[in-house]
N, C-alpha and C positions, 0 to 999 in steps of 0.2 A: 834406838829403834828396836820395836822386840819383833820384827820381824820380817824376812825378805823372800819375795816371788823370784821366781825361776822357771824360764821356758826351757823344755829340753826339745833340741833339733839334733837332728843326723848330722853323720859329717860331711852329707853334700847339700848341709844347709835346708831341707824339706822337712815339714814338721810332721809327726805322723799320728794322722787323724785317727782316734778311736769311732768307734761304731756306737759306744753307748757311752753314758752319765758312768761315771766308778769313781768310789772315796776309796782309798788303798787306806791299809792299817800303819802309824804312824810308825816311825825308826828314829832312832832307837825307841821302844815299849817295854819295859819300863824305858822312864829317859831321866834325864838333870844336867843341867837345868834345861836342855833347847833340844827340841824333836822337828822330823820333818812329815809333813803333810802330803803325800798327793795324790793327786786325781786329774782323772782325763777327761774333756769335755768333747761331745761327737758334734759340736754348731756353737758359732758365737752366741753370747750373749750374755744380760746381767747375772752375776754371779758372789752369791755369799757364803762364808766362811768363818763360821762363829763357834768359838769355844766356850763348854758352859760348866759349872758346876755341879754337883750330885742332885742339889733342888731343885736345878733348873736355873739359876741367878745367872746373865750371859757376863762372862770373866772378859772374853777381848773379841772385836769382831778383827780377824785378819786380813779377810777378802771381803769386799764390796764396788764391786766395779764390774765394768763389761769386762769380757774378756777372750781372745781368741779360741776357737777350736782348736783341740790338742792334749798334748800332757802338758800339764803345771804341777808347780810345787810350791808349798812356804815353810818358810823354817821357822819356828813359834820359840820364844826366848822367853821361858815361865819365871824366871826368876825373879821373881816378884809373887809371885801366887805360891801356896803353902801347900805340902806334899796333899797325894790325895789323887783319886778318878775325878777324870773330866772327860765331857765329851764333847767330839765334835761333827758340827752339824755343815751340809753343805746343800746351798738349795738354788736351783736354777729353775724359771718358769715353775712349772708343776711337777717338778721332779723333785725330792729328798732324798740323802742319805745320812745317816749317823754312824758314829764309830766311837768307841770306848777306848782311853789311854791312859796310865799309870802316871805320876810323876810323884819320884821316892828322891828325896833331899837327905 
């Protein structure tokens, strides 16, 4: 599996809702071979998370699915893809962000 979702809750169990869309910059940056992703959604709903190449070429989509309001995270296991900038895209309704990440082998 190259990659695994992660809800982060308090520790009296309460998730805590962001007020806007945000892609955080991935950790470790640079990274090797597996970084982690995340971002805070302020409303449920369908949601995508697709890493792509320098050209444009899309390398993995990680997130496609509904998804609660909150903070999320995915841990992305590149090993398999060849050192080099990628970036990742996250799109909900009509909202986007993009984010640029290293991966040195």
């Amino acid at each position: 599996r190259a990659f695994d979702l992660v809800d982060a809750i308090d520790d009296e169990g309460i998730v805590n809702v962001p007020t806007k869309m945000q892609l955080h910059q991935n950790y470790p940056n640079p990274f090797n071979p597996q970084t982690t992703i995340g971002f805070n959604l302020p409303v449920a709903g369908q949601v995508s998370l697709t890493v792509y190449n320098t050209i444009g070429q899309k390398i993995v989509t990680l997130v496609d699915q509904q998804m609660k309001a909150g903070e999320h995270s995915v841990i992305w296991n590149a090993s398999s893809v060849s050192s080099g900038i990628y970036f990742y895209k996250i799109q909900m309704d009509n909202r986007v962000q993009v984010r640029k990440m290293v991966l040195l082998k």
